[in-house]
Residue frames as a rotation matrix with the C-alpha (Angstrom) as fourth column:
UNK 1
0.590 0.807 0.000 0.00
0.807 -0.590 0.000 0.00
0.000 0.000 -1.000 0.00
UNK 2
-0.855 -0.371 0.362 1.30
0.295 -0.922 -0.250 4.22
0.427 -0.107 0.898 -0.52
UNK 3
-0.198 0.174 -0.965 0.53
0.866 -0.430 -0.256 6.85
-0.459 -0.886 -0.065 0.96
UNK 4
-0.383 -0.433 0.816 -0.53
0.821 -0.565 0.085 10.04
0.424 0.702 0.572 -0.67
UNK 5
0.025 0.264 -0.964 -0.83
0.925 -0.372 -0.078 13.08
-0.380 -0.890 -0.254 0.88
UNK 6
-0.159 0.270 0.950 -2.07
0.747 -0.596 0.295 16.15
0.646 0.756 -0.107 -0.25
UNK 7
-0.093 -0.129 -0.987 -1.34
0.931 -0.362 -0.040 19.20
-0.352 -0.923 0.154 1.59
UNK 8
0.945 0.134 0.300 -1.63
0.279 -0.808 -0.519 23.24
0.172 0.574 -0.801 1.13
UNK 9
0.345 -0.938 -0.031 1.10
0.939 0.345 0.003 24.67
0.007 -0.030 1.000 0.39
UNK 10
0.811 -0.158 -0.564 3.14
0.194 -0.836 0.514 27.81
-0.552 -0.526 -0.647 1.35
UNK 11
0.365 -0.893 0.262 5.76
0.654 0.046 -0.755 29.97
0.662 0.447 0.601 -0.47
UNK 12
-0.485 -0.856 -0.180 9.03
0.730 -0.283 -0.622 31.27
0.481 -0.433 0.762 1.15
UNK 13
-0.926 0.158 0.343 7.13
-0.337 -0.753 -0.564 34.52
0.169 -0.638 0.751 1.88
UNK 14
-0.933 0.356 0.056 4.62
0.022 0.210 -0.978 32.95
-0.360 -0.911 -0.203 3.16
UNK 15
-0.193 0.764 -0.615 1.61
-0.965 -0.261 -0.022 33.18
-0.178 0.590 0.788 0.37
UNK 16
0.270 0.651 0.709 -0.91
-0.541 0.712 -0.448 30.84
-0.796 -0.263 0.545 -0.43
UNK 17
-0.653 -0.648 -0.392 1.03
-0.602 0.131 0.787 28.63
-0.459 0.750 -0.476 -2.70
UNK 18
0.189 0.837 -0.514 -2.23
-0.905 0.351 0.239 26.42
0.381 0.420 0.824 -3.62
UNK 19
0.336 -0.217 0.916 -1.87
-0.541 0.752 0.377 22.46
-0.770 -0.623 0.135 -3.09
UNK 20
-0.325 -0.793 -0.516 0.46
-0.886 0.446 -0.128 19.74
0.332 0.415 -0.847 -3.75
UNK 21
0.770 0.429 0.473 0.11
-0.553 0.818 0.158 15.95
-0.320 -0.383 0.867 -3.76
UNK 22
0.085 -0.962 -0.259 2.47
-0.982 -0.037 -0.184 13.45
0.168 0.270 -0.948 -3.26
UNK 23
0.744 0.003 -0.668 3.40
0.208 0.949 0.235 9.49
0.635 -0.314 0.705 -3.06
UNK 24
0.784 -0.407 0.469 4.75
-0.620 -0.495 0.609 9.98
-0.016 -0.768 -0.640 0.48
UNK 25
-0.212 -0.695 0.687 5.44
-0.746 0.570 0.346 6.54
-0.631 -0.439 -0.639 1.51
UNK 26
0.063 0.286 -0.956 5.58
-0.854 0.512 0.097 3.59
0.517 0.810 0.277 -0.38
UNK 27
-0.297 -0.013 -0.955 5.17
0.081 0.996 -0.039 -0.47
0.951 -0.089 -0.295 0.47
UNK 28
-0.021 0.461 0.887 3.11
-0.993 -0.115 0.036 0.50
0.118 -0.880 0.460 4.08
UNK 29
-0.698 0.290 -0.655 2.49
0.073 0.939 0.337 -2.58
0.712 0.187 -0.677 5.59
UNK 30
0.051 0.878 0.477 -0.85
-0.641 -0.337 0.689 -3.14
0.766 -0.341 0.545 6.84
UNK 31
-0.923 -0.338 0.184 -0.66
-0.332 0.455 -0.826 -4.41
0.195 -0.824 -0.532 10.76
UNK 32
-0.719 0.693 0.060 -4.55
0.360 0.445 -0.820 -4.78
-0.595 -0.568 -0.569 11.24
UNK 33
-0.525 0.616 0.587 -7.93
0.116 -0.631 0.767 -4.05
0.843 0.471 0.260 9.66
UNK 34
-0.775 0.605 0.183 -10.12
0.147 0.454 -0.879 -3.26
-0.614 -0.654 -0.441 12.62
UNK 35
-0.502 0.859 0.098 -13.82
-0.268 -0.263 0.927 -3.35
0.822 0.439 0.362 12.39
UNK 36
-0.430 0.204 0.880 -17.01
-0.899 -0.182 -0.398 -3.87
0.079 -0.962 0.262 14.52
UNK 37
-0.618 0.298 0.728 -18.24
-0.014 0.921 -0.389 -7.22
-0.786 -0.251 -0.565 15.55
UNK 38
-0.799 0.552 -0.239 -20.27
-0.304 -0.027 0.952 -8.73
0.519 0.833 0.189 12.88
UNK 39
-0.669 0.692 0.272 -23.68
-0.372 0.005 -0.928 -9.21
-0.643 -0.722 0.255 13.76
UNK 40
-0.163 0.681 0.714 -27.30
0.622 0.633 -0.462 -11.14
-0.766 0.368 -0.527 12.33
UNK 41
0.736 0.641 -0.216 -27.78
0.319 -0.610 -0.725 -8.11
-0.597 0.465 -0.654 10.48
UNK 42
0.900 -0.420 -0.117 -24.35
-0.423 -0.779 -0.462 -7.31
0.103 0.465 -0.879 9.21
UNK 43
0.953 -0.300 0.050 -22.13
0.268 0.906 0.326 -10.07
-0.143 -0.298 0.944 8.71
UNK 44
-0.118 -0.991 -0.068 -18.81
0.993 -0.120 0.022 -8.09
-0.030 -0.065 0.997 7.54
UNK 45
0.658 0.387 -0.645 -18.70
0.572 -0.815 0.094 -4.54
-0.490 -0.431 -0.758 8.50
UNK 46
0.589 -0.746 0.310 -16.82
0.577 0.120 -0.808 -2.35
0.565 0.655 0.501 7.34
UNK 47
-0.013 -0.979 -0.203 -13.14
0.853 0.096 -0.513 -1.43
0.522 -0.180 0.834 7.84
UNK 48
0.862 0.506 0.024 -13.47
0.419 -0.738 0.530 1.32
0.286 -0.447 -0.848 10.67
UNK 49
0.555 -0.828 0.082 -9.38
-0.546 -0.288 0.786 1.74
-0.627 -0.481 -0.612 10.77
UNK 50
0.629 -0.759 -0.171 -6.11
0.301 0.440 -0.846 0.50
0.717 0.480 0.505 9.34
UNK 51
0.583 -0.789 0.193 -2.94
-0.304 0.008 0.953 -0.13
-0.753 -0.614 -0.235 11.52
UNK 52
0.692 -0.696 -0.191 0.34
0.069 0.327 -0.942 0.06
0.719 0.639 0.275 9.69
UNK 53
0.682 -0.719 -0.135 3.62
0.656 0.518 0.549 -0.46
-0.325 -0.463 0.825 10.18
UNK 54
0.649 -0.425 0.631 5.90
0.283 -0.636 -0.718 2.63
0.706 0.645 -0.292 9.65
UNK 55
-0.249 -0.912 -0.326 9.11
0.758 0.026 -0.652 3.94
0.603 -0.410 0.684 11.12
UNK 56
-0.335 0.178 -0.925 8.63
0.834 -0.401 -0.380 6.56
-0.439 -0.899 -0.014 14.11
UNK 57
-0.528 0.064 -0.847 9.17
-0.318 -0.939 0.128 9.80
-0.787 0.337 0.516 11.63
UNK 58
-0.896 0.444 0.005 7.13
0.052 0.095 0.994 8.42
0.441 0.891 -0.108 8.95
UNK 59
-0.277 0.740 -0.613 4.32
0.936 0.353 0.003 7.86
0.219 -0.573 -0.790 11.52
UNK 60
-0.155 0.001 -0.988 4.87
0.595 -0.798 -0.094 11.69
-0.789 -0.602 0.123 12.80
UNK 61
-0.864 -0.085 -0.496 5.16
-0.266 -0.759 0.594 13.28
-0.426 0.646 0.633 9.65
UNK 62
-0.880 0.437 0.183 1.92
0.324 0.273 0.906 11.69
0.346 0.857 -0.382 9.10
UNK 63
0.114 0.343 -0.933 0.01
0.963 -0.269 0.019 12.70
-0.244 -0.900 -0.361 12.28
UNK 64
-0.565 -0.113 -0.817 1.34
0.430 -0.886 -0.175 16.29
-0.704 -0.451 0.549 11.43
UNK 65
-0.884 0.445 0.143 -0.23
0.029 -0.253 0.967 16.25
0.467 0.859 0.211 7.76
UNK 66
-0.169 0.959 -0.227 -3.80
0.764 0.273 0.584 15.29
0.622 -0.074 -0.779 9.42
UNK 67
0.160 0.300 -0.940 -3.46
0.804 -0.592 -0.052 17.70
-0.573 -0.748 -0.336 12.42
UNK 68
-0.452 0.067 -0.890 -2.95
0.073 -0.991 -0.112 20.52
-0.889 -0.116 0.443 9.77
UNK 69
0.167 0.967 -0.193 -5.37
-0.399 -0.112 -0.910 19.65
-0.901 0.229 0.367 7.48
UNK 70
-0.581 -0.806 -0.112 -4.16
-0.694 0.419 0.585 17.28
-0.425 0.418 -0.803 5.31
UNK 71
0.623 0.691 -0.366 -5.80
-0.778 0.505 -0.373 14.80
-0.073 0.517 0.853 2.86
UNK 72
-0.721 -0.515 0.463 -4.15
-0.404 0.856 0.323 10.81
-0.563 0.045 -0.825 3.44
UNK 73
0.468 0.786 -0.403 -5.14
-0.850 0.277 -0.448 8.43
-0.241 0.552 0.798 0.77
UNK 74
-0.072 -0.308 0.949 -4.35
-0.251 0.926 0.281 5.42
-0.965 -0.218 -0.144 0.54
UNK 75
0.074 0.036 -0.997 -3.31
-0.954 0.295 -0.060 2.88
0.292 0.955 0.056 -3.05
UNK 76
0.689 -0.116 0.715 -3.36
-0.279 0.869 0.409 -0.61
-0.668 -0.482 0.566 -3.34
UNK 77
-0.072 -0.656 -0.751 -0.50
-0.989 0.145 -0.032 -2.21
0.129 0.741 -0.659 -5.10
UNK 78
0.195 -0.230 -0.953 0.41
-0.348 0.893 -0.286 -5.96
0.917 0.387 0.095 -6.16
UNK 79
0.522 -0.746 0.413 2.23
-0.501 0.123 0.856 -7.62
-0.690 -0.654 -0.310 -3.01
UNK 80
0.624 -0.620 0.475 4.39
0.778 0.551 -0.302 -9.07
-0.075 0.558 0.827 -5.86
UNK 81
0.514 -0.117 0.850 5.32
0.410 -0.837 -0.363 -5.08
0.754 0.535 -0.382 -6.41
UNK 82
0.441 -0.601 -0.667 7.99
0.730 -0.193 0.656 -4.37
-0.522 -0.776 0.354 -3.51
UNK 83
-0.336 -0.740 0.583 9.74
0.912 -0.410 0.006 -1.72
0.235 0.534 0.813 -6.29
UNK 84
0.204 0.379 -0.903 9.73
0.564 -0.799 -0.208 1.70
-0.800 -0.466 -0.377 -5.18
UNK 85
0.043 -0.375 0.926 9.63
0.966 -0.220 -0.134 4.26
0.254 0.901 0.352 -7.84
UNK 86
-0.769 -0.299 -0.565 9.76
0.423 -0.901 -0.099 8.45
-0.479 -0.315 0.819 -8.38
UNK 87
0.150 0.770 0.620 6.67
0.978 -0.209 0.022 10.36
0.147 0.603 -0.784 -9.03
UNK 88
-0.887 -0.385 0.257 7.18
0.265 -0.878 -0.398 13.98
0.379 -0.285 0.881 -9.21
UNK 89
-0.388 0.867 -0.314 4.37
0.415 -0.139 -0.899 15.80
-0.823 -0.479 -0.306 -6.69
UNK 90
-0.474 0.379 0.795 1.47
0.628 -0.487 0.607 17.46
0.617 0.787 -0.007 -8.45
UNK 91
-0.550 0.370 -0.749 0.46
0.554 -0.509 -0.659 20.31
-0.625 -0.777 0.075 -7.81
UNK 92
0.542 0.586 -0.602 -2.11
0.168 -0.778 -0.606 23.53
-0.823 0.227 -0.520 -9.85
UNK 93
0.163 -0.489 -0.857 0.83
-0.945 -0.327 0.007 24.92
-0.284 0.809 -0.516 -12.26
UNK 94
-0.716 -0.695 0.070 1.85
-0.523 0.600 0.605 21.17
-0.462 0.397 -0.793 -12.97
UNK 95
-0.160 0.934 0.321 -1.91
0.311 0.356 -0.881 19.56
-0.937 -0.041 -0.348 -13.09
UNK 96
0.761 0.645 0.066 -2.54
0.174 -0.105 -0.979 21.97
-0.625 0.757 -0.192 -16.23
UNK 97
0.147 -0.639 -0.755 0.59
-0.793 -0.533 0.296 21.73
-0.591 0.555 -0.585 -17.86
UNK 98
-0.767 -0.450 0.458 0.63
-0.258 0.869 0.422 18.11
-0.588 0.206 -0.782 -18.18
UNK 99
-0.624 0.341 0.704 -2.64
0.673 0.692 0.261 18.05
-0.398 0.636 -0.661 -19.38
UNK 100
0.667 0.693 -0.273 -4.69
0.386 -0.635 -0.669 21.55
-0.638 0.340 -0.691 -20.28
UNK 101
0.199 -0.628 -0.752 -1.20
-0.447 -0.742 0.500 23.13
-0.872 0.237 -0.428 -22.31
UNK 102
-0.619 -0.119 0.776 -1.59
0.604 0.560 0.567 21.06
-0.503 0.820 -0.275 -25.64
């Protein structure tokens, strides 16, 4: 599973710089799904959480996106797919070059 994380963004002097999205982390592993008890009426609930597995500062630097208003989204990948790759972030000026500047 990645991580993407879409955040607002700020320039040097401090102006609204619009937002930016990025593959944060890559290959998360997933420690739990939770959910609530199934019941007669609802045999598989749904997924009310995800526990992962992530190094301390990957954990924090995710905790600080959400406390400042951050968007986390989640991908699914292969588990055959363990290759990490480079995506450049996207942001407003990049969003319509790649695809409104033809």
């Amino acid at each position: 599973m990645d991580l993407l994380l879409t955040i607002q963004v700020k320039s040097p002097d401090g102006q609204d710089g619009g937002k930016a999205t990025a593959i944060t982390l890559q290959n998360i592993e997933v420690f739990k799904v939770l959910r609530p008890q199934a019941t007669e009426e609802e045999k598989q609930p749904k997924a009310t959480a995800l526990l992962f597995s992530m190094k301390p500062e990957d954990a924090v630097m995710v905790k600080f996106a959400k406390d400042t208003g951050g968007t986390i989204d989640f991908t699914l990948r292969s588990p055959l797919d363990e290759d990490t790759f480079k995506a450049p972030a996207v942001d407003d000026a990049e969003l319509l070059r790649r695809y409104y500047a033809r």
